[in-house]
C-alpha positions as CSV (number, residue, x, y, z in Angstrom):
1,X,113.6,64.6,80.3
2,X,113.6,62.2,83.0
3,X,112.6,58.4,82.9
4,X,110.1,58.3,85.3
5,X,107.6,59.5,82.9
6,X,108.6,56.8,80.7
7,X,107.5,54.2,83.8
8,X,103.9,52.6,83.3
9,X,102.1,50.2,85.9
10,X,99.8,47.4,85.7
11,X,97.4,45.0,87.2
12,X,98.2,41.5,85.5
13,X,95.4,39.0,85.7
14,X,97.5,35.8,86.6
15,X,94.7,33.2,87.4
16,X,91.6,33.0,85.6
17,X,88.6,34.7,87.7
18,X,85.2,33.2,89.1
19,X,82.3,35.1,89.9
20,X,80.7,32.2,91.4
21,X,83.4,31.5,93.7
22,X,84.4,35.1,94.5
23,X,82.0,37.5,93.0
24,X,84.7,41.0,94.3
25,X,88.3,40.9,95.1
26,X,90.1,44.2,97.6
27,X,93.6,44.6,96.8
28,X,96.1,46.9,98.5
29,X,98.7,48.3,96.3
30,X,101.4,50.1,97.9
31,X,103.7,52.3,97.0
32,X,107.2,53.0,99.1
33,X,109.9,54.9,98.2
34,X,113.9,54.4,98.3
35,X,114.6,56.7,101.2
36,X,115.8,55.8,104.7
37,X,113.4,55.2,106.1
38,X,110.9,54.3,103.6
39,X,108.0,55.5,103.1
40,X,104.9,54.4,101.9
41,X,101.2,55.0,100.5
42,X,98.4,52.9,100.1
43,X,95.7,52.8,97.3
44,X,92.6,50.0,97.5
45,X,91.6,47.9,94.2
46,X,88.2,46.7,94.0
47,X,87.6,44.6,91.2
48,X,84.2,43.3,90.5
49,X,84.0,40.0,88.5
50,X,81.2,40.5,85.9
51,X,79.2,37.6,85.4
52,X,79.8,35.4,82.1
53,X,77.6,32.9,81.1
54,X,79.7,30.1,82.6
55,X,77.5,28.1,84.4
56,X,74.4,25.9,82.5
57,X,70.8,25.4,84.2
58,X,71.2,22.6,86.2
59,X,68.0,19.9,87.1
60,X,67.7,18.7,90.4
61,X,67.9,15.4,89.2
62,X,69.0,13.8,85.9
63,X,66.0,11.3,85.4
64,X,62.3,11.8,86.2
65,X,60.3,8.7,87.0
66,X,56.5,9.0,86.8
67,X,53.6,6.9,86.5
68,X,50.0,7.9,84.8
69,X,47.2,5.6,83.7
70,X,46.2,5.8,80.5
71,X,42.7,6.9,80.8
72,X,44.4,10.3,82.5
73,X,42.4,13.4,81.3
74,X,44.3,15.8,79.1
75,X,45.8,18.6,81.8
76,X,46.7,16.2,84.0
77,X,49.8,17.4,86.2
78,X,52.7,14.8,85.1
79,X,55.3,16.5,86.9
80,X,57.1,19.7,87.6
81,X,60.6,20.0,87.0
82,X,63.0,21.7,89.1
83,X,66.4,23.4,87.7
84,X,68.7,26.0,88.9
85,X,71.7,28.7,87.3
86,X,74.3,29.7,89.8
87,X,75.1,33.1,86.9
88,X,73.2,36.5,87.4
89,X,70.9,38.4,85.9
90,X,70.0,37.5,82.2
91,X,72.1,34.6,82.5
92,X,70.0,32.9,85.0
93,X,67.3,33.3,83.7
94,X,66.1,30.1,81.9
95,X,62.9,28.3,79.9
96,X,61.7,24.5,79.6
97,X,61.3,22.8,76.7
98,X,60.9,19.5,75.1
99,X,64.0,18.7,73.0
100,X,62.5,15.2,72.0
101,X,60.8,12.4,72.5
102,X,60.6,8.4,72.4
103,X,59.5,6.9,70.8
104,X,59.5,9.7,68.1
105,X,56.0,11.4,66.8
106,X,54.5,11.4,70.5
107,X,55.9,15.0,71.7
108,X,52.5,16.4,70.7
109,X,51.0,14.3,73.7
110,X,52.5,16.7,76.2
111,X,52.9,20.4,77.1
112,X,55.4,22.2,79.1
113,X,55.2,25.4,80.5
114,X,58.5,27.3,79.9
115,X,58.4,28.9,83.1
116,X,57.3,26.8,85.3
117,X,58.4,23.3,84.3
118,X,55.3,22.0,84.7
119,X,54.8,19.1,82.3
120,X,50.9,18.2,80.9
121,X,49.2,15.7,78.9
122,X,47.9,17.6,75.9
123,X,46.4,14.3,74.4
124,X,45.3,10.4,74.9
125,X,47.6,8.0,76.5
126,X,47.6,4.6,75.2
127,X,49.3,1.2,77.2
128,X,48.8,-0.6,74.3
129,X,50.4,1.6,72.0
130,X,53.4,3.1,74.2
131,X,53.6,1.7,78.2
132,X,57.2,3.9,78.6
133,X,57.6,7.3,77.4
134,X,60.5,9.2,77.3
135,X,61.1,13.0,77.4
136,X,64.3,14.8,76.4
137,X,64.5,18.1,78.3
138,X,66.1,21.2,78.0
139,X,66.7,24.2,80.4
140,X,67.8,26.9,77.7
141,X,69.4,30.4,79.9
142,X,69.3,33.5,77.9
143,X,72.9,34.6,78.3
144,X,74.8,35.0,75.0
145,X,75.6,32.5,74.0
146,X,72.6,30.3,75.4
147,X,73.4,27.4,77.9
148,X,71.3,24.3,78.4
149,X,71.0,21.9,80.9
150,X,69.5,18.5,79.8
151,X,67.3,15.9,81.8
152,X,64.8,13.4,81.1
153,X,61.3,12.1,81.9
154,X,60.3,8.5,81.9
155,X,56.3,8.3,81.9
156,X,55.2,4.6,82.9
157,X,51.9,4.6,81.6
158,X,49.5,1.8,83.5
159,X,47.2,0.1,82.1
160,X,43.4,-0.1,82.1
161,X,40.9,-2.7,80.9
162,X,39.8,-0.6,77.6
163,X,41.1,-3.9,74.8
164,X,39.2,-6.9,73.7
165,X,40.6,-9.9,73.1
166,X,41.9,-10.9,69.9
167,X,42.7,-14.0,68.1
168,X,45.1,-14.9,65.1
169,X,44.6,-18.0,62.9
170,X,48.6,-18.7,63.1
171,X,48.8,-21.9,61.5
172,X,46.1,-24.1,59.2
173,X,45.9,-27.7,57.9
174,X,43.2,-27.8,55.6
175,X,41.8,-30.0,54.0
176,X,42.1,-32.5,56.6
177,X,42.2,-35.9,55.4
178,X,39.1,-38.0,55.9
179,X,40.9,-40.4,57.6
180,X,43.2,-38.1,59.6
181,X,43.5,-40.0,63.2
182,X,42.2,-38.1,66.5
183,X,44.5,-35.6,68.1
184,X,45.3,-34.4,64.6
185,X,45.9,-30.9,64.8
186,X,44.3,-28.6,62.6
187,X,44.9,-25.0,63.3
188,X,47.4,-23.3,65.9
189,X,45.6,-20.2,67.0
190,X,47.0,-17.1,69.5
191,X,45.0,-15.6,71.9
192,X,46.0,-12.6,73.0
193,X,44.4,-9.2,74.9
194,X,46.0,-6.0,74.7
195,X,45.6,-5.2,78.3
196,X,47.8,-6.2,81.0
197,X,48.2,-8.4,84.5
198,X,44.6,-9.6,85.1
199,X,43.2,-7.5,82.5
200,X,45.3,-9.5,79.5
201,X,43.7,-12.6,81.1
202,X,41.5,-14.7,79.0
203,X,39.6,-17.8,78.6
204,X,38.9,-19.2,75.3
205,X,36.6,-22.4,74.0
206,X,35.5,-23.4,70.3
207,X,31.5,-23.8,69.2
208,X,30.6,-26.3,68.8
209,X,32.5,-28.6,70.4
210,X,32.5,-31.1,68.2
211,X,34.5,-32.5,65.7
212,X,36.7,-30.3,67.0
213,X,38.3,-29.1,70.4
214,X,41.0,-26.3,72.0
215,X,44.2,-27.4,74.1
216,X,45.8,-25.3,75.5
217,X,50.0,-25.9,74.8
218,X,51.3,-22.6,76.6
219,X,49.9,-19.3,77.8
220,X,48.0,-18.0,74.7
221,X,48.7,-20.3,72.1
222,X,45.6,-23.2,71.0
223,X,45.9,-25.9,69.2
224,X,42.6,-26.9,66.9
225,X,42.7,-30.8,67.4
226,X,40.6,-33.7,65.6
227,X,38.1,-35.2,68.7
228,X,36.2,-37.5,66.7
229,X,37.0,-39.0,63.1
230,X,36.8,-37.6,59.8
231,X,35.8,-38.3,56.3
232,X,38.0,-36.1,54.0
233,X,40.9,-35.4,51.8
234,X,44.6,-34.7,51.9
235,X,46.6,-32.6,54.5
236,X,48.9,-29.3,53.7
237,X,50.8,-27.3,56.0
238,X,52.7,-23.3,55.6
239,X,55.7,-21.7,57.5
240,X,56.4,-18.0,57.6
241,X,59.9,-17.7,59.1
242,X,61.4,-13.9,59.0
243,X,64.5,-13.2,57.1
244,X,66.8,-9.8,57.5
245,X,65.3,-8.1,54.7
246,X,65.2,-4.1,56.4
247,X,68.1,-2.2,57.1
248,X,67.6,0.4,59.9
249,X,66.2,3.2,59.3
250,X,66.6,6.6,60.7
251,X,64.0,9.2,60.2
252,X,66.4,12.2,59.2
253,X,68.9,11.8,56.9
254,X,70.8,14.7,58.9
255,X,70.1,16.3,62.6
256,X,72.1,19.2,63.6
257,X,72.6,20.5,66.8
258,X,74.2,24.1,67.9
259,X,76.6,24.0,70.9
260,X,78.7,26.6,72.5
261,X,82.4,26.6,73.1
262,X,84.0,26.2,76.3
263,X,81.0,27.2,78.3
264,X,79.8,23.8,77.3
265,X,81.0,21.2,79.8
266,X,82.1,18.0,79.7
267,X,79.5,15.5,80.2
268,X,77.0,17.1,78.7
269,X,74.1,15.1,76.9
270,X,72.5,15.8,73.5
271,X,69.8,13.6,72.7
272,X,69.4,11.7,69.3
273,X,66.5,10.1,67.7
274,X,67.2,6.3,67.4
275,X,66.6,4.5,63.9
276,X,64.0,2.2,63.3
277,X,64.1,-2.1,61.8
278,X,60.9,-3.4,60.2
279,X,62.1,-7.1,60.9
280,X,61.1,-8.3,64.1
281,X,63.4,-10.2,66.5
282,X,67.4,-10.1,66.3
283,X,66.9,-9.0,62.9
284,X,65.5,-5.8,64.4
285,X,67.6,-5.3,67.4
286,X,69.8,-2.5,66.9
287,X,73.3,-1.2,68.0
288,X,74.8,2.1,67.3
289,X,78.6,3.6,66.7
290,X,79.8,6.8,65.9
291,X,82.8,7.9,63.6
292,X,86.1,8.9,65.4
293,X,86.2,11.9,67.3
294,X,88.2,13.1,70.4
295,X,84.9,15.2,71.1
296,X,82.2,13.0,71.6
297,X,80.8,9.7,72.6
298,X,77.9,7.6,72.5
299,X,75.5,6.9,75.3
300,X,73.0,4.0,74.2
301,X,71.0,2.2,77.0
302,X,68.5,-0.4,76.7
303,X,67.7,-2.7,74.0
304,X,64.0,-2.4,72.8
305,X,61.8,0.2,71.2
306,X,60.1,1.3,74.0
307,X,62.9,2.2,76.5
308,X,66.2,2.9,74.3
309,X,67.8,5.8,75.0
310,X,70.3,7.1,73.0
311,X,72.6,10.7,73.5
312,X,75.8,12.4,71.8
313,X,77.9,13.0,74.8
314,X,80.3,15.6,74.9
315,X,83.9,14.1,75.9
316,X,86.4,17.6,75.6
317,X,85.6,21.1,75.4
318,X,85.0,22.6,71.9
319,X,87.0,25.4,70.5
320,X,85.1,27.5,67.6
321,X,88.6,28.8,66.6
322,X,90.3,25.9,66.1
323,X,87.0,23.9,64.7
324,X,83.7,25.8,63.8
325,X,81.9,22.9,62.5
326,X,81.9,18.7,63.3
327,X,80.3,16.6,60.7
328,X,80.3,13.1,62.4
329,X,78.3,9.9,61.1
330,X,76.1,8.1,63.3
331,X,75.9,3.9,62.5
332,X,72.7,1.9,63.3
333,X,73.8,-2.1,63.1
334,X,71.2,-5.0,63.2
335,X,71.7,-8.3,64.4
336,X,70.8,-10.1,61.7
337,X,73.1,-12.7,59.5
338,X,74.3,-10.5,57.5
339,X,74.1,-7.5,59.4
340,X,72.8,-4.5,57.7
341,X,73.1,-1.0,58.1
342,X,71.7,2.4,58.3
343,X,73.2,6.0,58.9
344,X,72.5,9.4,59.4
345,X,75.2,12.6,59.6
346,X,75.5,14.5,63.0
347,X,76.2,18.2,62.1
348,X,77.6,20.2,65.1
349,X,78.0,23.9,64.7
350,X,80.2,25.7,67.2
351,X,78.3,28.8,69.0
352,X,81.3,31.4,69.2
353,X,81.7,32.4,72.8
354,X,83.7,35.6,73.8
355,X,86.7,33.8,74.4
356,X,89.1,35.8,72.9
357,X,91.0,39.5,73.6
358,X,91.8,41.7,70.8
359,X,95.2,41.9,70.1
360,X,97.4,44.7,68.7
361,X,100.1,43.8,65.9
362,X,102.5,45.9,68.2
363,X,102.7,46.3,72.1
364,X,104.4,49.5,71.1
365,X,103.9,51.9,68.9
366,X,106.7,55.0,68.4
367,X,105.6,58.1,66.6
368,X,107.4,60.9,66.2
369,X,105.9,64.6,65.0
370,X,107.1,67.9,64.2
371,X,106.0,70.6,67.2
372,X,103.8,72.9,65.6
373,X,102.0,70.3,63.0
374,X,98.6,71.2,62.0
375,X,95.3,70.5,63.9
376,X,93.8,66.5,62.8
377,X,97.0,66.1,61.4
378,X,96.7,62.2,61.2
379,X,99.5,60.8,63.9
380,X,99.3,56.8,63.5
381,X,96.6,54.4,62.6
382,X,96.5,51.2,64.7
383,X,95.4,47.8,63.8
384,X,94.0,44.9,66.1
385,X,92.2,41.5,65.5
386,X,90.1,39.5,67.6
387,X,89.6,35.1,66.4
388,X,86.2,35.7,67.5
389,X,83.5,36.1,65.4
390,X,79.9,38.4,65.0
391,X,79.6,40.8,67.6
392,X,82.4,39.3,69.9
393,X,85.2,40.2,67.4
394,X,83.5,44.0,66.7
395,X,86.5,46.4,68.2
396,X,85.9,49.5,70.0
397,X,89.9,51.7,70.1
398,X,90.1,53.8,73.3
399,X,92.2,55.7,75.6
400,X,92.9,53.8,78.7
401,X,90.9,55.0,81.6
402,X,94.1,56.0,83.2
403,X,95.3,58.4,80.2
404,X,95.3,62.2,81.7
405,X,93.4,65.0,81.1
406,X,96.3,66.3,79.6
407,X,96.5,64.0,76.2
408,X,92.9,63.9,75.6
409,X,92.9,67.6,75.6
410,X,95.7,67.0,73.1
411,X,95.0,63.9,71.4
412,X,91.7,61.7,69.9
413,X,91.2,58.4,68.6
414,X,88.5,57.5,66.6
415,X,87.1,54.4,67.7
416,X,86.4,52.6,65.1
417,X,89.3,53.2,62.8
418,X,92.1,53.3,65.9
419,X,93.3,56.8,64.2
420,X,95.3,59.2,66.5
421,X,94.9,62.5,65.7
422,X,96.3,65.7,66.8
423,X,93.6,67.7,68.8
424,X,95.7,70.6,70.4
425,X,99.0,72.8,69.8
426,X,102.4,71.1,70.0
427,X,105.1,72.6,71.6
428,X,108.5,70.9,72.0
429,X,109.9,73.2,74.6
430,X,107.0,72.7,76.9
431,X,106.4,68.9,76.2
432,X,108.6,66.6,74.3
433,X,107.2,63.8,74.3
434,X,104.0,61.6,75.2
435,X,102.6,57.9,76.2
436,X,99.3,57.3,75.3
437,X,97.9,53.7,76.6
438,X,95.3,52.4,74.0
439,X,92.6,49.7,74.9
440,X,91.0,47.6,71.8
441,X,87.7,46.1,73.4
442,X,85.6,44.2,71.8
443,X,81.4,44.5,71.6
444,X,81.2,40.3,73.5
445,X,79.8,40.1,76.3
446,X,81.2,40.7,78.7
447,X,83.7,42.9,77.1
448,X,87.3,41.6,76.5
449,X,90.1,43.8,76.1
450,X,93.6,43.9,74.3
451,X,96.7,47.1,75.4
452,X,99.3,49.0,74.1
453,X,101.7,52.2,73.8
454,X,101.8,54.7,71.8
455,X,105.0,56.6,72.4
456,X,104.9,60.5,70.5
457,X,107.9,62.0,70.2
458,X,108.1,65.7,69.7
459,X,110.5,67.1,67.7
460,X,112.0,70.8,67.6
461,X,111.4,73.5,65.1
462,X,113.1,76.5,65.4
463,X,110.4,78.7,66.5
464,X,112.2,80.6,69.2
465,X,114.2,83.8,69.1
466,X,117.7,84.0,71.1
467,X,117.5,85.5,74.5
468,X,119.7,87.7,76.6
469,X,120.1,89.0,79.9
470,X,122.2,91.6,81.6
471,X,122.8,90.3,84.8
472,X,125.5,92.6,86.5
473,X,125.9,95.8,85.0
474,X,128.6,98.2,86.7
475,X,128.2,101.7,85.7
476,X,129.2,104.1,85.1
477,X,132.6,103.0,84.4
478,X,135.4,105.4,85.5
479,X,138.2,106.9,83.1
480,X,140.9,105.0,84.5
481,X,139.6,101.6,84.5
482,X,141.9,99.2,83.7
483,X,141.7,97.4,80.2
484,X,140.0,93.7,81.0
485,X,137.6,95.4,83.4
486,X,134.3,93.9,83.3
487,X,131.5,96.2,82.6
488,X,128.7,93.6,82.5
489,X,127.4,90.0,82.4
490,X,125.1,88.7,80.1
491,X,123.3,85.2,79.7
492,X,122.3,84.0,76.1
493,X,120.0,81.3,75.9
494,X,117.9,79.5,73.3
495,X,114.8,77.7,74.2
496,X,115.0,75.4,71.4
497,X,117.6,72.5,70.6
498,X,120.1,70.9,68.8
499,X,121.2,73.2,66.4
500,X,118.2,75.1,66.6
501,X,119.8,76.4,69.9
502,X,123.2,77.2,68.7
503,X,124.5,80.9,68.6
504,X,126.6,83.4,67.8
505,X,126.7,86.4,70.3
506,X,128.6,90.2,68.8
507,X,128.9,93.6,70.4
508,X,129.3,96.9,68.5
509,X,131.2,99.3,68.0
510,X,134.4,96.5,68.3
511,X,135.8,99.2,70.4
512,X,136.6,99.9,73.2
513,X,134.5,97.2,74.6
514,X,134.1,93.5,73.3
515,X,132.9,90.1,74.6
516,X,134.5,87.2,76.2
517,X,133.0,83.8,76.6
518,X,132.8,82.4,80.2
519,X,131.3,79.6,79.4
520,X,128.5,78.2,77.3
521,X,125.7,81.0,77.6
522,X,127.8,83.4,79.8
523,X,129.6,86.4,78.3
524,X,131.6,89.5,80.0
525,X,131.6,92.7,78.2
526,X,135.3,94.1,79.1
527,X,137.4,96.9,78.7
528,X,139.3,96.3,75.5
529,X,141.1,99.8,75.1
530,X,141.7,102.8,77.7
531,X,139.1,105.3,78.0
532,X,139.2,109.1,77.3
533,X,136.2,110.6,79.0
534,X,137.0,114.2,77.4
535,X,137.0,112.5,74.0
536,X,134.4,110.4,74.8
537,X,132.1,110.7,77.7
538,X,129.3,108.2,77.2
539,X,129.1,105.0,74.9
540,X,126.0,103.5,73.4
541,X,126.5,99.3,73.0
542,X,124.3,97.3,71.3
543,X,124.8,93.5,70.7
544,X,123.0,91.2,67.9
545,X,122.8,87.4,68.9
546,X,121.6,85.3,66.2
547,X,121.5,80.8,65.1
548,X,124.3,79.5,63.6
549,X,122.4,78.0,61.0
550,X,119.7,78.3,58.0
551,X,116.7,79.8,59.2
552,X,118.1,81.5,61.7
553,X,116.4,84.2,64.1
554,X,118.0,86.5,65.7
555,X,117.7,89.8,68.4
556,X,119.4,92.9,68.6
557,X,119.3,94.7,72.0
């Protein structure tokens, strides 16, 4: 059997592939031979690089600045986003949709159309209430696993003249003393108006004027003064300082999030709802920290309620294999003396992508069967694995693409079990041996795929009678022939091996004739006596040529 048929050939990916760099790559691969000259034929590879969902939607710009005032009528246009996918087909395909908002509760004041990114008030703006709003976005593909992209919107809203005025009593001296000198303050009162710029403005007088009168010690802030003399009783006066009383206080004691692996770049932002203080002041002014991890970071910009922003940042690629799940803790710190704390837990669960090839638990697989053996007679059963998980670790066993006619006419596999089975009739002297190239792909998308041999070796049963044949036969043979004259040749052969194709070779009658061994397979039937043609004038020889071992076969001629 020669060794070419042992000689297999393959394309080996050395360098991960790009679509979006080089969607299809033309080879050449050439074939020459060892003859002088060489020679040499030519055969084209094209290999189309299907598209995996590598690539997340992208927005045309990271932050959105708008301004609406706050009387805008619900439908009004706030903006329309813009984002791009440089994948194909499914996996560019992509929908809008608000992750979150800040401050928290006010997502319900705006629609997004998924399609069109268009962003809508759905309900009443309010300066007073909110003058900056922020929008969390997210551009979702529909790939497998899903992508996002992530920007945000910040909505100045603009005020309008819709507040009155309003006045707080902040401080009160009463009773006042009768004697109580003029200039004696009697009540500190704020003045204050909702509304900004001119609109906030505001003029503010007492009725009536006497005993008492406004001045005026700083924008929005009166003082109640004595003008003329009293007749009265003693003075008191009350402080309310605030004290760090309220930790922060996040909303959710838990917020999980579901990322992919890999796929998942660097860089990329995951918005978090911020905690909130019921002091006021430093007592209320938060920071935030996060517990160690090589994964992520914190992004927290600003420092008051109405334009924080805070994200989970993704630092390193994640692996599902090697981690499936991060449980981090996220630390909101006030300023106060002493400085108290809130938290809430960060659960991150790993979206398996198809990352990984199924892999055999051998590259090569030897087999060896009897020729002859039964139809579905069961040849191996092969085994591979794949670290992913769902879908993207399902295996599919097949013949390679390049197996022959030949062995699938002889051989199946069932693909879900890997079992080799014997399909057609074995036969040793006509085929001794086969090498079947096996592909494990898994059910991911797309497809990855794992290789190896199985190499069938046939082995002989002796299934095949001995065989002669006269080639030279010199007749008739004259009286006088010499003794040692050759009368014929004959070739013996078995066509199976080993011992199987050993044997023994006789002629009869003994005499006068008998065989002599040329060489292996050759004999010469000779004269062994003299011949007496009045005697005897014609001779009938047979031979019998049968195995040298059990079982044997044999022929007479």
């Amino acid at each position: 059997m020669s060794c070419e048929r042992w000689k297999s050939l393959f394309l080996v990916l050395a360098k991960s592939l790009d679509r979006e760099t080089l969607p299809v790559h033309r080879l050449v691969l050439t074939a020459s031979d060892g003859g002088r000259p060489s020679l040499t034929g030519t055969m084209e590879l094209m290999i189309s690089v299907l598209d995996a969902n590598d690539n997340a939607p992208q927005f045309n710009q990271s932050v959105y600045k708008e301004q609406l005032p706050e009387n805008a009528i619900e439908g009004t246009l706030l903006v329309r986003l813009n984002a791009t996918d440089p994948d194909e087909g499914l996996n560019k395909e992509f929908s809008y949709s608000i992750v979150s908002s800040v401050p928290a509760g006010n997502r319900d004041l705006f629609n997004i159309d998924p399609k069109t990114g268009e962003i809508r008030l759905s309900g009443a703006l309010d300066f007073e209430d909110v003058h900056l709003h922020e929008l969390q976005i997210e551009a979702r593909d529909k790939g497998t696993p899903p992508l996002s992209g992530h920007c945000s919107v910040e909505l100045e809203v603009l005020d309008v003249n819709d507040n009155a005025p309003e006045v707080w009593v902040t401080s009160l001296s009463v009773p006042v003393p009768e004697d109580a000198a003029v200039g004696t303050v009697v009540a500190l009162l704020s003045v204050s108006d909702r509304d900004s710029g001119v609109n906030g403005r505001v003029r503010c007088a007492v009725w009536p004027a006497a005993p008492f009168g406004l001045v005026s010690t700083f924008a929005g802030s009166y003082s109640l003064v004595l003008q003329e003399t009293l007749d009265r009783e003693r003075v008191s006066e009350y402080e309310v300082t605030d004290i760090n009383d309220n930790a922060p206080l996040f909303r959710l004691n838990e917020e999980t999030f579901t990322i992919a692996e890999l796929s998942t770049m660097p860089g990329s932002r995951f918005p978090l709802e911020g905690a909130s203080d019921a002091d006021i002041g430093a007592n209320a002014q938060l920071s935030y920290s996060l517990s160690p991890t090589e994964y992520f970071s914190l992004d927290h910009q600003g420092n008051n309620e109405q334009s924080e922003s805070l994200a989970l940042v993704l630092t390193k690629p994640l692996d599902r294999e090697t981690l499936p799940v991060h449980r981090l803790v996220l630390t909101a710190s006030d300023r106060g003396r002493p400085s108290l704390t809130g938290t809430m837990e960060l659960v991150i669960s790993v979206l398996d992508v198809n990352d990984n090839a199924p892999q055999f638990n051998q590259s090569v697989y030897k087999v060896k069967v009897l020729e002859g053996s039964e139809l579905g007679t069961l040849l191996i059963t092969l085994n591979a694995t794949d670290l992913d998980e769902g879908i993207n670790s399902d295996i599919l066993y097949l013949f390679n693409r390049h197996v022959t006619a030949e062995i699938k006419e002889m051989f199946t596999i069932d693909e879900n079990k890997g079992e080799i089975r014997l399909q057609g009739k074995l036969d040793y002297e006509e085929m001794d041996s086969y090498e079947i190239t096996v592909e494990a792909r898994d059910k991911g998308y797309p497809p990855l795929s794992g290789h190896c041999k199985v190499l069938v070796e046939v082995l002989d049963v002796n299934d095949n009678a001995p065989e002669v044949w006269v080639t030279s036969l010199s007749v008739p043979v004259p009286e006088d022939a010499a003794v040692g004259t050759v009368v014929a040749l004959l070739s013996v052969s078995d066509r199976d091996s080993g011992t199987n194709g050993r044997v023994r070779c006789a002629v009869w009658p003994a005499a006068p004739f008998g065989l002599v061994s040329a060489f292996a397979g050759s004999y010469s039937l000779v004269l062994q006596e003299a011949l007496d043609r009045e005697r005897v004038s014609e001779y009938e020889v047979e031979w019998c040529v049968d195995h040298a071992n059990e079982g044997e076969l044999f022929l007479e001629e």
